[in-house]
C-alpha positions as CSV (number, residue, x, y, z in Angstrom):
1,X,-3.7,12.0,26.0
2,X,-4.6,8.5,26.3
3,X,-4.8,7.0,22.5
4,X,-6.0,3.1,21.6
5,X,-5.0,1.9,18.7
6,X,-6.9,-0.7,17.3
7,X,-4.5,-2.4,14.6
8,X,-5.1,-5.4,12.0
9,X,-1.2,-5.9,12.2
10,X,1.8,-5.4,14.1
11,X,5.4,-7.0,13.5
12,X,6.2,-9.4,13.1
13,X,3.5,-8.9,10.8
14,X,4.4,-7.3,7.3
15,X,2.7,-4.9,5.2
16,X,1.9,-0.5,5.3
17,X,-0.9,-1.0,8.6
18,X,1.7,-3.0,10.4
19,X,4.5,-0.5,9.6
20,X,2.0,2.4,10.8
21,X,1.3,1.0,13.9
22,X,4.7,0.7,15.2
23,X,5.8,4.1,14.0
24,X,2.7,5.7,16.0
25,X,3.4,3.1,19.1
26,X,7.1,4.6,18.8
27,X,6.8,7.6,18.1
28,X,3.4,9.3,19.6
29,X,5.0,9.2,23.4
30,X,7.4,12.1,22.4
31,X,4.1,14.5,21.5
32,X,2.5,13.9,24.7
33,X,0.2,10.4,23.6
34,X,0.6,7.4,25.9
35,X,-0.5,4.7,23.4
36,X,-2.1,1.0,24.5
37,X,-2.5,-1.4,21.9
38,X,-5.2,-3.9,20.3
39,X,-4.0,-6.3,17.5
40,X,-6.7,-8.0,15.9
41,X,-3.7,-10.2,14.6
42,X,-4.3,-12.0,18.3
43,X,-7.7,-13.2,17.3
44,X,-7.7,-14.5,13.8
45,X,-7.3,-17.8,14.7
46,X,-10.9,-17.8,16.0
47,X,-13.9,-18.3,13.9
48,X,-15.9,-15.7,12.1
49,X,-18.2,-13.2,13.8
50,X,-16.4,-14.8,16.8
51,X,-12.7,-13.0,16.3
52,X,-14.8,-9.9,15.7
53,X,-16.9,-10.4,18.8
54,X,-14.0,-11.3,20.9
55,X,-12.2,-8.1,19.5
56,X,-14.6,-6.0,20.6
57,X,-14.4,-7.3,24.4
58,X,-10.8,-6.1,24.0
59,X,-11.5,-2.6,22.9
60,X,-14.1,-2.2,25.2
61,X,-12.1,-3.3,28.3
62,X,-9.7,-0.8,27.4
63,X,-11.2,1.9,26.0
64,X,-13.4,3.0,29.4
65,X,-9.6,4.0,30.2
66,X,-8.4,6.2,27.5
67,X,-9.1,9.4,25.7
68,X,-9.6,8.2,22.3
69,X,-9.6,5.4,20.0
70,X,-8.1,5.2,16.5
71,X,-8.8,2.0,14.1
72,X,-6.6,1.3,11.8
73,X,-8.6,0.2,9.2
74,X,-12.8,0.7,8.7
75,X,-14.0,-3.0,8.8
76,X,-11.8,-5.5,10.5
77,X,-11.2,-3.4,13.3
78,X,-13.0,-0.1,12.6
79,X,-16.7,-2.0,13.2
80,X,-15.5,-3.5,16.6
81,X,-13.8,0.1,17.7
82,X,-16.4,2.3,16.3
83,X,-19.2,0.2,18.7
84,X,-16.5,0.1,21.6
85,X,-16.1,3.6,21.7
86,X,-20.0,4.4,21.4
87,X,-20.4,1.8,24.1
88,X,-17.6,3.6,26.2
89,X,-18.3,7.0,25.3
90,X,-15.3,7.7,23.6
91,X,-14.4,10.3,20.3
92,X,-13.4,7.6,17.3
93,X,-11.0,8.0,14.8
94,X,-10.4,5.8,11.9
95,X,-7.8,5.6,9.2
96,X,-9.0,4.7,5.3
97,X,-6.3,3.6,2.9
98,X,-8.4,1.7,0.8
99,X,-11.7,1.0,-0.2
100,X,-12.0,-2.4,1.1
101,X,-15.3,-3.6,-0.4
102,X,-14.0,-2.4,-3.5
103,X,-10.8,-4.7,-2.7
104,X,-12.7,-8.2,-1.6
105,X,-15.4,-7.6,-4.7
106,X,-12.1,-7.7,-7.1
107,X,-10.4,-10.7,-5.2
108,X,-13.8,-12.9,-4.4
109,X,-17.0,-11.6,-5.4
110,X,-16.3,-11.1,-9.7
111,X,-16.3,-7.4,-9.1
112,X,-14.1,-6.2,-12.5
113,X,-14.6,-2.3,-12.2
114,X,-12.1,0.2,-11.5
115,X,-12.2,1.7,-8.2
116,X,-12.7,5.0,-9.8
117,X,-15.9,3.2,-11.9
118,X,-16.9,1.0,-8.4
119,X,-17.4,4.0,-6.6
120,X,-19.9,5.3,-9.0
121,X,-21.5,2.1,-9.9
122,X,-24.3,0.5,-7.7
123,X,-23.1,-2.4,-7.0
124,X,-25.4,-6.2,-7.3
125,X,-23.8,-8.4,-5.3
126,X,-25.0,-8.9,-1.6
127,X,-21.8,-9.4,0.2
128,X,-19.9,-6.7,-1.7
129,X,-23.2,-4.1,-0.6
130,X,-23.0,-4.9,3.0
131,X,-19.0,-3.9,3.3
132,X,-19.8,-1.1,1.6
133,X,-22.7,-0.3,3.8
134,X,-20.1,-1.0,7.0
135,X,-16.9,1.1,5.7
136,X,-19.3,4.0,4.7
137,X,-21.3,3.2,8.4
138,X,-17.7,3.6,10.5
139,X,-16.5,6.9,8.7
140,X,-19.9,8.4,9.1
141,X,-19.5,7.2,12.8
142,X,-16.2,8.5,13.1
143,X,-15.1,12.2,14.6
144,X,-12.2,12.3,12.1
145,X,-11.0,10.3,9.4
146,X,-7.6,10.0,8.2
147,X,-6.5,9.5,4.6
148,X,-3.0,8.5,3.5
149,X,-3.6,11.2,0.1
150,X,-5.5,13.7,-1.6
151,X,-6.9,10.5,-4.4
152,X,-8.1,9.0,-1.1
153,X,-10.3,11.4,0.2
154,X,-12.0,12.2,-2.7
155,X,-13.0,8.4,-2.7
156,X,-14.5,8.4,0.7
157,X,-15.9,12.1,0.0
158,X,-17.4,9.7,-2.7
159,X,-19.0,7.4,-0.3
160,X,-21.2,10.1,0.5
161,X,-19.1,11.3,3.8
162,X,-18.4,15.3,4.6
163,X,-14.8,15.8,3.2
164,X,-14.5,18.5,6.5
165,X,-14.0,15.6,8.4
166,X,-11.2,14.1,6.4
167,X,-7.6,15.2,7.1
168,X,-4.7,14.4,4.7
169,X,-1.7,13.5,6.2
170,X,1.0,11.1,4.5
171,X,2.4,8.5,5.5
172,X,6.2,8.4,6.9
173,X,8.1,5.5,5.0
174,X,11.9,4.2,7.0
175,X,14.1,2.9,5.1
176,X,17.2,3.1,7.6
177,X,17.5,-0.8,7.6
178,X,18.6,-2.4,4.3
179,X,19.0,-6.4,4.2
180,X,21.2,-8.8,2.3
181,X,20.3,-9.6,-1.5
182,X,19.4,-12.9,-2.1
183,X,21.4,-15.1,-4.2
184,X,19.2,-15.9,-6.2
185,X,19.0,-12.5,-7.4
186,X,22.6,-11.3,-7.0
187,X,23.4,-13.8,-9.7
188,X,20.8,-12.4,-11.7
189,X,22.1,-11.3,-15.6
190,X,21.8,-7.1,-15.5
191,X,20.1,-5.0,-16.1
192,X,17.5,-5.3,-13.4
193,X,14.0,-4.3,-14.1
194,X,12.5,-5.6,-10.1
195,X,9.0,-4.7,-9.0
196,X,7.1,-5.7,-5.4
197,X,4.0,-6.2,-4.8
198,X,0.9,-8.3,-3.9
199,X,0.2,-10.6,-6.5
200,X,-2.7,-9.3,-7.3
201,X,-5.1,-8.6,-10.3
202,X,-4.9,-4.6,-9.8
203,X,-1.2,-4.5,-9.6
204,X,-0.6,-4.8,-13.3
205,X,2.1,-7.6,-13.5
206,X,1.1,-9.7,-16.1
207,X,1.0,-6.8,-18.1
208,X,4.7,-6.3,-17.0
209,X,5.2,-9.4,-17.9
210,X,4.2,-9.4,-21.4
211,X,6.0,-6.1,-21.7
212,X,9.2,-7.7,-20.9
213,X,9.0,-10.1,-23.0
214,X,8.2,-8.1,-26.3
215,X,11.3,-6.1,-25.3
216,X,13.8,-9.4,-24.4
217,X,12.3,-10.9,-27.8
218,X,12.8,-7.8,-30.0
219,X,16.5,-8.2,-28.6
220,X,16.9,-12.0,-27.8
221,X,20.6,-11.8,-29.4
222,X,22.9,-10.9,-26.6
223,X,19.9,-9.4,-24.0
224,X,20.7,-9.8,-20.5
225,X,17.6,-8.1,-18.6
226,X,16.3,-9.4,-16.0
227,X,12.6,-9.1,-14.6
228,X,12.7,-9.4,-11.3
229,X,8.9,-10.0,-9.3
230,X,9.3,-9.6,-5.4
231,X,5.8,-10.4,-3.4
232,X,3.3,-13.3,-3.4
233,X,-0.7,-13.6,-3.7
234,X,-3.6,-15.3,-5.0
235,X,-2.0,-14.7,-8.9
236,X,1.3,-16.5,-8.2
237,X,1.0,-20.0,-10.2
238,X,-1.3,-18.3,-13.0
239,X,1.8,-15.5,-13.8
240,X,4.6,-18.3,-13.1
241,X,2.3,-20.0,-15.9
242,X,2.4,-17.3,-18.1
243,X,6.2,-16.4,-17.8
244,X,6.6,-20.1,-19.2
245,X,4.2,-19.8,-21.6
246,X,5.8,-17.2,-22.9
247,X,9.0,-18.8,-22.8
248,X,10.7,-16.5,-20.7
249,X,11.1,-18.4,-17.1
250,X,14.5,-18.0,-17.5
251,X,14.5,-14.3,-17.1
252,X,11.5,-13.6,-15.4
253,X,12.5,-14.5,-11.7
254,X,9.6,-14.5,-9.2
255,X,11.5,-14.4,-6.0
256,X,8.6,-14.9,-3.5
257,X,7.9,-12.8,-0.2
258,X,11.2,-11.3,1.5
259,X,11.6,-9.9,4.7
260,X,11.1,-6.0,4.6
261,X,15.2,-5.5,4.8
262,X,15.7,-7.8,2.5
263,X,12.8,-6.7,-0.6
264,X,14.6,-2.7,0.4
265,X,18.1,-4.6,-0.2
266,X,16.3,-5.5,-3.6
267,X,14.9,-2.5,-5.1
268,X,17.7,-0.3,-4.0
269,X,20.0,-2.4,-6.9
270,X,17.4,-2.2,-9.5
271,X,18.5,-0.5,-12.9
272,X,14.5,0.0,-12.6
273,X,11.8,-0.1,-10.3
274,X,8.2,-0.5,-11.6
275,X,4.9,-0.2,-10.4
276,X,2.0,-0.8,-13.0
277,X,-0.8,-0.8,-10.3
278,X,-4.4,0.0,-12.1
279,X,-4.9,1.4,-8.1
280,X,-2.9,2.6,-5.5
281,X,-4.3,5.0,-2.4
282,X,-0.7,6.1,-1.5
283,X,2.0,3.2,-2.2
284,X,4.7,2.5,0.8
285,X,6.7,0.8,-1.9
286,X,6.6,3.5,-4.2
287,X,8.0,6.0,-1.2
288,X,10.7,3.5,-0.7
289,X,11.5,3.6,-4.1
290,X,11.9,7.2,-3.9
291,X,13.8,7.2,-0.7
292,X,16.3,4.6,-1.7
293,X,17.0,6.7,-5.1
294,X,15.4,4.2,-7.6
295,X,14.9,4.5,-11.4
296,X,11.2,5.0,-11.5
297,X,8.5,4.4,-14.0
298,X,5.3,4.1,-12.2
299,X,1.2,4.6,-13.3
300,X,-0.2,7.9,-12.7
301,X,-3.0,5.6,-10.4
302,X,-4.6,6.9,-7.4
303,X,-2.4,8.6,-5.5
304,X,1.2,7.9,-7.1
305,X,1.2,11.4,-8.8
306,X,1.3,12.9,-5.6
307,X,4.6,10.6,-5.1
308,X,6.2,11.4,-8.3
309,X,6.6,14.3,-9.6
310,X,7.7,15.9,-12.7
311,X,11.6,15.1,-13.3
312,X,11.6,12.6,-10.0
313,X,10.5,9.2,-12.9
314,X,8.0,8.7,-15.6
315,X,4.6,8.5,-15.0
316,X,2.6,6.5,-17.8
317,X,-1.5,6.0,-18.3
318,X,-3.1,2.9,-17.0
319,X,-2.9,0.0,-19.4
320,X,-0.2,2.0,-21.6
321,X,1.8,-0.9,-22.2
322,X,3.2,1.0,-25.8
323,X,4.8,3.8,-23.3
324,X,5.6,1.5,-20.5
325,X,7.7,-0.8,-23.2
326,X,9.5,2.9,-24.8
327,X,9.9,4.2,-21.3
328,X,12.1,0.9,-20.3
329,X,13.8,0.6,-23.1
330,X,15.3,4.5,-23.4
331,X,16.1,3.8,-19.9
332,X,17.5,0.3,-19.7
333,X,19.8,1.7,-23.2
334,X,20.8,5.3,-21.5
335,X,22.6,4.9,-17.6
336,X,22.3,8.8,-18.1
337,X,18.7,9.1,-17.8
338,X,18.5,6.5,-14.9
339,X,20.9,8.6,-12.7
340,X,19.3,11.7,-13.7
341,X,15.9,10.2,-12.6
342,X,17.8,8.5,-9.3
343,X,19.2,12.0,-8.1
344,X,15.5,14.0,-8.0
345,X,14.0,11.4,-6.1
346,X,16.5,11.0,-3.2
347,X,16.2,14.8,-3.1
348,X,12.1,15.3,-3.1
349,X,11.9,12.1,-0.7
350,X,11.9,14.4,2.2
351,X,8.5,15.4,2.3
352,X,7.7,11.7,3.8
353,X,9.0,11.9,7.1
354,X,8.3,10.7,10.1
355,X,8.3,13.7,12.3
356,X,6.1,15.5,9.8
357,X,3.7,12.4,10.3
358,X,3.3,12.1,13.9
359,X,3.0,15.8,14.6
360,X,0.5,15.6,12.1
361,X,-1.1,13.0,13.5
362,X,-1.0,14.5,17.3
363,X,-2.4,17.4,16.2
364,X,-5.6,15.7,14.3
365,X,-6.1,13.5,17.1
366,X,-5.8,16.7,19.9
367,X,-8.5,18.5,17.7
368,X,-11.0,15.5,17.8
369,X,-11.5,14.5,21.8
């Protein structure tokens, strides 16, 4: 088989889609699947409209060649792919691991619903309608659809598109190369409660923060913890604000973006990892977590119970910031219960591998030309 892979990044690149691609460029070869390459990544330079124009030139140049195209995403480079390969007469394939109108209408458009309420909810703002009209327009376009958890096809099943179409197949996380810890955080008073992500509304770290603080204040007389943010985003300065405001800079450490080895060198010398996400469709760092043997409390969002299960870490409710502030408190006060928690999720981590992703994969891809 001849596969095109339209991708909106590649390393270097950082991030799940570029991680994906480069496992399937890898790793597809060995099943049979000669794989060739679009990076949208190569035109973003260019204006609007124009990237996406320009893009689609690509994909159609070399889709008249292949067997089949996949698009890594349903807008970017799903909308481009999907017309290149009904220009070229190909069978499409897209992968979903988000709802992306959903994502802009939180981050630009004042949308303030959860994605389980946007996806029932008619939405009123122009631009967040038309990229749900253009996600919803790709998968119904699409041959087969590919969803990184269970959570996640029920929400495109939700856009009104035939579940039959929609295969589950999880995605494999690596975490064979671990980095250096950075100073700043080696020096860092223990014990270390870290968490990565986006800084984002949806992933929950103000709420973290203000956590934190009512259990370093409760304890201000000889507490050493240490909250340790790893990631950057649109929410940086306004959280960095509210550490200080709170008065706890000192031990709330936002350590900016890190190379991939580097943020794994990180969370694998955590005391705790958390992720308070309001929304996750299936969370690489979570995986990680898992593989590298962390301390886990996570939210029971989206599709992080499929991750965790009973015994591997503690799941808490959305916005349960009484539970989240117990749950890291029994564990940052009994090493028991953190190595308990740190042996059943090296052991379950297994069912996240890469072979079991890209025969997967071959086979859904075989089944659609």
């Amino acid at each position: 088989m001849r596969l095109l892979i339209a991708t909106p990044l590649y390393p270097p690149d950082i991030g799940g889609p570029a991680t994906y691609a480069k496992l399937l460029n890898e790793g597809l070869p060995a099943k049979g699947i000669d794989v060739e390459l679009i990076k949208f990544s190569e035109v973003r330079h260019l204006p609007k409209l124009i990237r996406h124009y320009v893009y689609y030139r690509r994909v159609l140049a070399v889709a008249r060649n292949v067997d089949i195209i996949l698009a890594l995403d349903p807008v970017s480079v799903g909308l481009p792919a999907m017309k290149a390969a009904r220009k070229a007469g190909k069978p499409f394939v897209v992968k979903i691991v988000g709802d992306y109108a959903w994502e802009q209408g939180v981050q630009r458009f004042g949308v303030t619903h959860t994605l389980d309420e946007f996806v029932k909810t008619t939405q009123t703002s122009p631009f967040v309608v038309k990229l749900q009209e253009i996600q919803k327009s790709v998968a119904e376009a699409a041959n087969g659809i590919i969803v990184p958890s269970q959570y996640l096809k029920g929400v495109v099943t939700q856009w009104g598109i035939d579940p039959k179409k929609i295969q589950v197949i999880y995605n494999a996380v690596l975490t064979d190369t671990i980095g250096q810890i950075p100073d700043t955080v080696r020096k860092l008073p223990r014990p270390l409660i870290v968490t990565v992500g986006r800084l984002v509304s949806w992933k929950g770290i103000e709420g973290l923060i203000r956590v934190f603080d009512g259990l370093w204040s409760a304890h201000r007389e000889g507490s050493s913890a240490t909250l340790v943010i790893v990631g950057s985003g649109p929410e940086e300065k306004a959280l960095k604000n509210y550490a200080e405001k709170l008065g706890i800079e000192d031990h709330c450490v936002f350590i900016g973006e890190l190379s991939h080895p580097d943020t794994l060198a990180v969370m694998k010398v955590a005391d705790v990892f958390v992720l308070n996400s309001s929304y996750e469709g299936l969370s690489h760092t979570l995986i990680e977590a898992l593989q590298l043997g962390a301390c886990i409390v996570a939210t029971n969002a989206g599709g992080n119970p499929e991750i965790i299960a009973r015994g591997e870490g503690i799941l808490i409710n959305v916005g349960d910031e009484r539970f989240l502030a117990s749950s890291l408190k029994m564990l940052i006060e009994h090493q028991e219960k953190r190595i308990q928690f740190s042996s059943a999720a090296k052991g379950s981590a297994k069912r996240f591998s890469l072979e079991t992703m890209l025969a997967r994969t071959a086979d859904f891809l075989t089944e659609q030309q």
